[in-house]
C-alpha positions as CSV (number, residue, x, y, z in Angstrom):
1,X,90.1,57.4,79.3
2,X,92.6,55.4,81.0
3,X,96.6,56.2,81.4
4,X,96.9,53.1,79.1
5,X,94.4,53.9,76.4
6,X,95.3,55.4,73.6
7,X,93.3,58.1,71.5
8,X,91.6,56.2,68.2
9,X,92.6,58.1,64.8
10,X,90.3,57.0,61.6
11,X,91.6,57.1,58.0
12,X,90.8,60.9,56.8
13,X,91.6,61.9,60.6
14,X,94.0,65.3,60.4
15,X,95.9,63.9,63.4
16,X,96.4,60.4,61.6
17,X,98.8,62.3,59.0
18,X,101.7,62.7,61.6
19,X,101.4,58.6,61.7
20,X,104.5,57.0,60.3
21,X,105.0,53.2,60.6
22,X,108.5,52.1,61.8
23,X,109.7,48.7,60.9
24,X,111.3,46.6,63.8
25,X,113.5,44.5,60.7
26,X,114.7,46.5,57.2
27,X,113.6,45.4,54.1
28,X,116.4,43.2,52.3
29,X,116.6,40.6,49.5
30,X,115.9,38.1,51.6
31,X,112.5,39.1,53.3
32,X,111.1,41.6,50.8
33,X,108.9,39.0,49.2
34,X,107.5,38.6,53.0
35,X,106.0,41.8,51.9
36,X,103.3,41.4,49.2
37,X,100.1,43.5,48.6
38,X,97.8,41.4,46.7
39,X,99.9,40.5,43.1
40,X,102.0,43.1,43.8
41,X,105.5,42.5,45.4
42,X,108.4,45.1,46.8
43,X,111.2,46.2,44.0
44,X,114.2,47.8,44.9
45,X,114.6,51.2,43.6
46,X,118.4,51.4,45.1
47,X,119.9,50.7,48.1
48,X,117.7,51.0,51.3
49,X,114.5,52.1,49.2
50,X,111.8,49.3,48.4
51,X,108.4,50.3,46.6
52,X,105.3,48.8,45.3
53,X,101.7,50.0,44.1
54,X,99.1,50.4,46.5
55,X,97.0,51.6,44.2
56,X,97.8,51.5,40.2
57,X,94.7,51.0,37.8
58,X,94.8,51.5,34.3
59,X,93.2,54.4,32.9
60,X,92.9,55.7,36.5
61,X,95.1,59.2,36.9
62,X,95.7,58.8,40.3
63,X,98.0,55.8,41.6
64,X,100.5,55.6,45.0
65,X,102.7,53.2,46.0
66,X,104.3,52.3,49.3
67,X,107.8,53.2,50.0
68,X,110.0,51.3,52.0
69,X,112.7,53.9,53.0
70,X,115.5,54.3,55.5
71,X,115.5,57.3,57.4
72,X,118.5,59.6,58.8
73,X,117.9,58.0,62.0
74,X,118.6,54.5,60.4
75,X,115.1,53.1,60.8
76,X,113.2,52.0,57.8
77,X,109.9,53.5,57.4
78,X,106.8,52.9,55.4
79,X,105.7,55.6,53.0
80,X,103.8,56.7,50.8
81,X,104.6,58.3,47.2
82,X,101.9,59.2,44.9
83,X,102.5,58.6,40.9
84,X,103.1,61.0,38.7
85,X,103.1,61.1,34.7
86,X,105.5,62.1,32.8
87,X,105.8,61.7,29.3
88,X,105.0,58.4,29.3
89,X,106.4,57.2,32.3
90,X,105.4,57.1,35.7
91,X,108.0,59.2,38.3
92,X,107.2,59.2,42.1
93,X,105.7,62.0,44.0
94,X,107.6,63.5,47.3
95,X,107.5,61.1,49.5
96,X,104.1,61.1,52.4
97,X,104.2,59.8,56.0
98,X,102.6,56.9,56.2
99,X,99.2,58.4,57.5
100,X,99.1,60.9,55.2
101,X,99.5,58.7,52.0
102,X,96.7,56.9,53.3
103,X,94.9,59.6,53.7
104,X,95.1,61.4,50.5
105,X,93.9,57.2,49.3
106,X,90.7,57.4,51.2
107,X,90.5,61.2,49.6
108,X,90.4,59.0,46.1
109,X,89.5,55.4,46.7
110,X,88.1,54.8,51.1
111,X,87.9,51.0,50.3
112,X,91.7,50.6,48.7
113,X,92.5,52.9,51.8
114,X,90.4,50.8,54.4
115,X,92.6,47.5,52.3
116,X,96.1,49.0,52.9
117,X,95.6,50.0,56.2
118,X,94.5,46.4,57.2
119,X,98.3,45.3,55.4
120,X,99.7,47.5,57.3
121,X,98.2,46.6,60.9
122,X,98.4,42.9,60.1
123,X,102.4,44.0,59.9
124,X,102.1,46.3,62.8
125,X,100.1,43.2,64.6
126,X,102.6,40.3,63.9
127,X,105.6,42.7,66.0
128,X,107.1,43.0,62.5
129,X,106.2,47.4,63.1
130,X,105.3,50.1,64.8
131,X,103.2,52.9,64.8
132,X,104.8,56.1,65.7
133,X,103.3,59.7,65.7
134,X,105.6,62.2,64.6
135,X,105.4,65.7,64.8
């Protein structure tokens, strides 16, 4: 392997858990619809936190969603948060580095997970983000 080749991590990969994506410009109201995952379209949750499903099917008990965050350092990330039920509302999980919330989605659902990780390097691919590893 070359100086300038980099090692390829798969979805379900261990390593491809410490994988977060970094966003080169935040999310605000003025791009977030920029941002749409089939029907599905970023919300704001409160300042600096976006979110949308990645994967929400009715009568299916598992469902995740991205998270658009900012982070201490001031850069805005791309998470992951799985659903949880409550009552009968849905709360989000603790939020997942961005490889390791797709991840646990190839775990449930490889083609949703193969999906989401094409969004994410069509972002990654258009210099809107970067993929970092993070330990």
């Amino acid at each position: 392997m070359s100086e300038n080749e980099k090692p390829t991590l798969s979805l379900g990969d261990e390593q491809f858990n410490q994988m977060m994506l970094f966003l080169k410009t935040p999310i605000n109201q003025a791009n977030h619809k920029d941002y749409r995952f089939g029907e599905s379209e970023l919300r704001e949750l409160q300042e600096g936190i976006w979110a949308m499903p990645a994967y929400l099917e009715e009568g299916e008990p598992y469902s995740t969603f991205f998270l658009f965050t900012t982070i201490e350092t001031g850069e805005m990330v791309v998470a992951f948060a799985e659903g949880e039920k409550q009552a009968q509302q849905l709360a989000l999980g603790k939020p997942l580095t961005t490889g390791a919330g797709l991840n646990r989605l190839y775990a449930q659902k490889q083609q949703r997970a193969q999906r989401v990780l094409k969004f994410l390097n069509d972002i990654s691919r258009a210099n809107e983000a970067e993929w970092r590893q993070i330990v």
